[in-house]
N, C-alpha and C positions, 0 to 999 in steps of 0.2 A: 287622540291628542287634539286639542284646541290649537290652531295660529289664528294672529289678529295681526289686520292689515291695518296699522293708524293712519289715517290720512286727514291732512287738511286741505281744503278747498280753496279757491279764491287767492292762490299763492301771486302775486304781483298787484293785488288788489290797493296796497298802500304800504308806504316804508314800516309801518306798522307790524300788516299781517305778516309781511315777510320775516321781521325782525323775530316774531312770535315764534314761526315756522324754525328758522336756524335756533333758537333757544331750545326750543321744547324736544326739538332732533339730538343735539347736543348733550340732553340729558337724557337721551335714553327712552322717551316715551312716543314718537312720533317716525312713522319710520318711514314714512313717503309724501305727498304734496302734488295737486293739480295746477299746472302755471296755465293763468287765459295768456293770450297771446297779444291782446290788446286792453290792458290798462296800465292805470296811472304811473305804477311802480314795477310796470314788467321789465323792464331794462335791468333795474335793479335785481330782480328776481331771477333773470337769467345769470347775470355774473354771483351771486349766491347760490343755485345752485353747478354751475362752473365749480363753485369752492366746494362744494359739500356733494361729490362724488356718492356718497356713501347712504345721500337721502333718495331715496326711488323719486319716481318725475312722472308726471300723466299731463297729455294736453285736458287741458279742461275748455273743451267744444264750446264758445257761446254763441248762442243762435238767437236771442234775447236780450235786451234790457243789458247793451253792449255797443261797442263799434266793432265794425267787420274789418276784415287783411284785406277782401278783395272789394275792389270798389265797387259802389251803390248800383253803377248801371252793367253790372256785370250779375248781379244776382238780386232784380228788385223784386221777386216775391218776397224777401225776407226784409224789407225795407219799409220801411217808417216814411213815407212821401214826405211828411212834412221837417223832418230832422234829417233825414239822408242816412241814419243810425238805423240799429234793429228796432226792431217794434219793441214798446217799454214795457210789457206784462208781460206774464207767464198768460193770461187770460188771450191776449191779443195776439199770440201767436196759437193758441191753439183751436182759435175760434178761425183762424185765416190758416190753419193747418187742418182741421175737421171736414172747412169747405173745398178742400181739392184745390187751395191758389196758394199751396206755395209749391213751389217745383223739386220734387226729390234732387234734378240735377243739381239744382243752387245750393242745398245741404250739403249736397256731396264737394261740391268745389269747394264752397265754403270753408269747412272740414277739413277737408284738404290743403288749406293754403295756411289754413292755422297751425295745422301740424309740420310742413314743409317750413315755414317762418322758425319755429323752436328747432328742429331738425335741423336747419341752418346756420345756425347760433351756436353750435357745436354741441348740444345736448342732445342724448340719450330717454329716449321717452320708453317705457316700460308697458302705459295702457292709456287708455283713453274714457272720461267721463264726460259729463256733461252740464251746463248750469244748467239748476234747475229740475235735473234729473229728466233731460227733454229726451231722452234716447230710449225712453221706456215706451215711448209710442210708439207702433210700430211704422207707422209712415215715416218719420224720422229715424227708425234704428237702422234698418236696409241701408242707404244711402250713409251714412256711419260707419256701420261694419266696412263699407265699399273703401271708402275714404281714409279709413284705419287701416284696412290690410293691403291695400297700395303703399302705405307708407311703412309696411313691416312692423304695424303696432299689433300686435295679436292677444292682448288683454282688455278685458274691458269689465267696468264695474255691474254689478249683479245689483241695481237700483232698490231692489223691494226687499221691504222687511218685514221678519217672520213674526206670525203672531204672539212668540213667547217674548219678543222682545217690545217688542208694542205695550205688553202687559207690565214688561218692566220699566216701563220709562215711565216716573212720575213729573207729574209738573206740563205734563201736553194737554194743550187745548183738545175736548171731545167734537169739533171739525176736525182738525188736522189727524188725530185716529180714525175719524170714518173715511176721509181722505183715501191715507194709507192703504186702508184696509179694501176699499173701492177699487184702489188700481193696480192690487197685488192679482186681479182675476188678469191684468195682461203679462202676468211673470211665465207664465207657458211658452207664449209666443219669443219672448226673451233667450227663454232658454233652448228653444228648439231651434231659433234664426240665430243663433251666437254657434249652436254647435256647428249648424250646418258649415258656416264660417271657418270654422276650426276655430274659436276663439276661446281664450282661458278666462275663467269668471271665478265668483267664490258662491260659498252654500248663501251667502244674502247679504244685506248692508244693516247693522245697525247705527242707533240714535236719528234715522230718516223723521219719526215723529218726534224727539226730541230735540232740534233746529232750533235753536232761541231757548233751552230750556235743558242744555247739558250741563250740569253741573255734576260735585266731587261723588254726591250720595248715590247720582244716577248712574253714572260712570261703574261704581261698584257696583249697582244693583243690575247692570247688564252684564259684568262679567262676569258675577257669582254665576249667572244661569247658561253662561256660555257654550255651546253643548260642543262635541267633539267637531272637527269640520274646521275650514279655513273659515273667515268670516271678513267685513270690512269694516272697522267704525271710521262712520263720517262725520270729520269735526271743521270748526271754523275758528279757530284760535284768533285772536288781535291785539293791538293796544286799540281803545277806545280814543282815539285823539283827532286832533284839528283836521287830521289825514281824512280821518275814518270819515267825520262830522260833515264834511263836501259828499260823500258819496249816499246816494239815494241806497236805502240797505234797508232792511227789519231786525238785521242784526249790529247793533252800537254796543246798547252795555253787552248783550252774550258774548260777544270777542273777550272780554277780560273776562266771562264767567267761565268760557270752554278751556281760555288758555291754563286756568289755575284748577278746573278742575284734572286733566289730564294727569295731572301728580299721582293722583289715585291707583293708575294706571301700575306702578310699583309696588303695589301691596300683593300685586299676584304674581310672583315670582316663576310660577311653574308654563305660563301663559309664553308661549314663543310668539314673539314678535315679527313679523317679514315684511314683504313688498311685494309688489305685484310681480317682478323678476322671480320669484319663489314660486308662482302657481306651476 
């Protein structure tokens, strides 16, 4: 039997996504969401999921191209000197994470305060991911896992995707599949430091190389091939609007193309839908 975990990303990211997020839950094709804990419309995103009990909930960790819970001089390896903010690349934190200067403890606090923050707001988190998918490295996973299972979060997303799905996504730039295909040699390490943990994971993540380039045709050409196993598609639904147009992003128009493709998502009836509560 096939289960698929729908999840959108980026849940408090703007009134927009959020708005996307309870629409596309509400009809049936989206069964869970990652809330960051500091942006624009997480307030809002907190009292929407308040209402909508019924959508799963993941902290979504930013360690990156974000603002932190806990202040600047409380954790400055992860600090931007000249903003007081994270460092603004996925480049820039892993160049300053490769060189041994950033501190596992500051990830782990970090982490930590992000999830105590949504924990305190009265929500129910189920697993924990990461922007960026920065928990696939192992220097950062350890201090994660740490930081997760101190706070009783014992699921956590399965970052890499399998080569059958890679072959199905049309429409990805040939970087971002060598990408992929590069950093799935750290999915061992993933899987053997998540079990040691005790942590609950799925057989893999698809649409990872389809990011900007999920639409209705792709959507069906990954589930046609969907093999038995739980699995996670990771989407980023939006309104493209004023909201969105302030926030530094690669993804503008793909918000309306993921939101509208996800409909697709209903043509396979036999496909059970969960959440990460379900692993």
């Amino acid at each position: 039997m096939s289960r698929l975990i729908v999840n959108a990303d980026d849940f408090g990211l703007t009134a927009g996504v959020n708005r996307a997020i309870v629409e596309l839950h509400a009809a049936g094709v989206l069964t869970s969401a990652s809330l960051m804990a500091r942006a624009a419309a997480t307030r809002e995103a907190i009292e929407v999921a308040r209402a909508t009990p019924s959508l799963g909930l993941g902290c979504h960790v930013v360690l990156a191209d974000g603002e932190p819970v806990l202040p600047a001089g409380q954790i400055p390896s992860l600090i931007d000197r000249g903003t007081g903010q994270f460092l603004p690349t996925l480049s820039a934190f892993l160049l300053r994470l490769f060189a041994g200067a950033i501190r596992s403890s500051h990830i782990e606090a970090e982490a930590a305060a992000q999830m105590a923050f949504l924990q305190s707001m009265g929500l129910k988190l189920d697993h924990f991911d990461t922007h960026k998918h920065l928990h696939m490295f192992p220097a950062a996973l350890s201090p994660l896992l740490r930081a997760s299972r101190a706070a009783g979060i014992h699921a956590v997303r399965n970052p890499f995707e399998p080569e059958w799905a890679v072959r199905a996504t049309g429409g990805a730039s040939w970087p971002r599949r060598v990408q992929v295909r590069a950093l799935r040699g750290l999915a061992p390490y993933f899987r053997r430091r998540s079990a040691e943990q005790g942590f609950s994971t799925t057989h893999g993540t698809i649409a990872v190389v389809g990011t900007g380039a999920l639409n209705a045709s792709t959507v069906r050409a990954l589930l046609a091939h969907l093999p038995a196993g739980t699995w996670e598609l990771v989407t980023h639904p939006g309104y493209n609007d004023a909201d969105l147009a302030r926030i530094r992003t690669r993804l503008h128009a793909a918000r309306d193309v993921e939101r509208n493709a996800l409909g697709a998502i209903r043509e396979f009836p036999a496909l059970k839908l969960v959440s990460f509560a379900d692993l």
